[in-house]
C-alpha positions in Angstrom: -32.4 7.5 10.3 -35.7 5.5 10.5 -35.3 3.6 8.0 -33.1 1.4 9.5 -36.0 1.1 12.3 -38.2 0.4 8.8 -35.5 -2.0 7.2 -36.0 -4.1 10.3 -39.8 -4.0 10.2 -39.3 -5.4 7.0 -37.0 -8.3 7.6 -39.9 -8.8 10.6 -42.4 -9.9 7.9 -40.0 -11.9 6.2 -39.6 -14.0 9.4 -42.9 -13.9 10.2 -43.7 -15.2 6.6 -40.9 -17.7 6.2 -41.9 -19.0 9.6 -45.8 -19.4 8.4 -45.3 -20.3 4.6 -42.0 -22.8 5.3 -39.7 -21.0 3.0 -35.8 -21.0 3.3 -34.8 -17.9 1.1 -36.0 -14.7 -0.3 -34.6 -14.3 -3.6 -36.1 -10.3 -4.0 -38.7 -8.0 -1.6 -40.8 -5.7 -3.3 -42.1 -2.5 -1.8 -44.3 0.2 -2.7 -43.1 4.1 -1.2 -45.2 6.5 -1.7 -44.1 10.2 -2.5 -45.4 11.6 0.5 -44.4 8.1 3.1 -41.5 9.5 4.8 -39.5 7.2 3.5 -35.6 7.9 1.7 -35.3 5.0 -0.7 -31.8 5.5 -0.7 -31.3 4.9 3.1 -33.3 2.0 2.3 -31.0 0.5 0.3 -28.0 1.4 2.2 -29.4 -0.4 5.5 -30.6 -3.1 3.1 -27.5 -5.3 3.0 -26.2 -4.6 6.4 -29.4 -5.1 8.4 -30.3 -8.4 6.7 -26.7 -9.9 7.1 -27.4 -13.6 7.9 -31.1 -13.8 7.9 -33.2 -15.2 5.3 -32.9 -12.4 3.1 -29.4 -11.7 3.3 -28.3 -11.1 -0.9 -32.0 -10.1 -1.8 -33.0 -7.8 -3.9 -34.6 -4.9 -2.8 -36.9 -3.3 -5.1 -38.8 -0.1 -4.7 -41.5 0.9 -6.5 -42.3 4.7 -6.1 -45.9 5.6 -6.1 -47.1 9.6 -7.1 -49.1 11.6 -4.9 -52.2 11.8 -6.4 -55.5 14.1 -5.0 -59.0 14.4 -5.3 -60.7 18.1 -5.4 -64.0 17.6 -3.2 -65.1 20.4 -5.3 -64.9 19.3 -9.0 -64.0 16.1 -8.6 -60.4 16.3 -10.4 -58.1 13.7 -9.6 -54.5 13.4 -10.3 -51.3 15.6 -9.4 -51.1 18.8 -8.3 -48.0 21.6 -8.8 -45.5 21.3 -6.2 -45.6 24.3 -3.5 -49.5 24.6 -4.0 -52.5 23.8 -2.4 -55.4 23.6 -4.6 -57.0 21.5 -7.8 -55.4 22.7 -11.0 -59.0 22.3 -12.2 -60.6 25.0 -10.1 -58.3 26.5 -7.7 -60.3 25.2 -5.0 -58.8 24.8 -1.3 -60.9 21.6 -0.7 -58.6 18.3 -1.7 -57.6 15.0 -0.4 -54.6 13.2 -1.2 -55.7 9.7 -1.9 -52.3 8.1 -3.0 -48.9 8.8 -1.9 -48.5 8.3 1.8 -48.1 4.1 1.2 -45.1 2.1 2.9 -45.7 -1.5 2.3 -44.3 -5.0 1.3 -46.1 -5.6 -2.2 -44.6 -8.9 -3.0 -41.7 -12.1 -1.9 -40.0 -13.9 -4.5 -38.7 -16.8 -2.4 -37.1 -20.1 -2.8 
């Protein structure tokens, strides 16, 4: 249930930003989730319309862009995805990797009137 907590982070930087760029409306908010975030895009946008009732974003669309989780083998040097319910680079079966994309939760872009 923290995405509500999240939804209203989000309407946060829309004040924040309306109040600092002069704008009356947000017309759509784009977000990037990552695969490993935390985050239930659904529950996203089922708090979505209630939570920004009478703000400037009330009737926005909400658009989520999903990003992969992607890892890099400090072994080889492989990066990309690796087979859910494993723990090692496709490339060499090695133990050593880093995710380096999928953990993101962010506002990527307003489109505001």
């Amino acid at each position: 249930m923290h995405e509500l907590a999240l939804t209203e982070g989000i309407l946060e930087i829309v004040r924040e930003q309306a109040e600092k760029n002069g704008f009356d409306r947000v017309l759509e908010i784009s977000l990037k989730v990552g695969e490993y975030s935390g985050v239930i895009p659904e529950c996203l946008m089922e708090f979505f319309p209630i939570a920004s009732k009478g703000t400037r974003a009330e009737g926005a669309r909400l658009l989520i862009q999903p990003v992969p989780a992607s890892f890099r083998c400090l072994s080889c040097g492989y990066e990309g995805p690796i087979p859910p319910r494993t723990a090692c680079c496709p490339e060499c079966a090695s133990t050593a990797i880093r995710m380096v994309a999928g953990r993101e939760f962010y506002v990527e872009n307003l489109k505001v009137e």
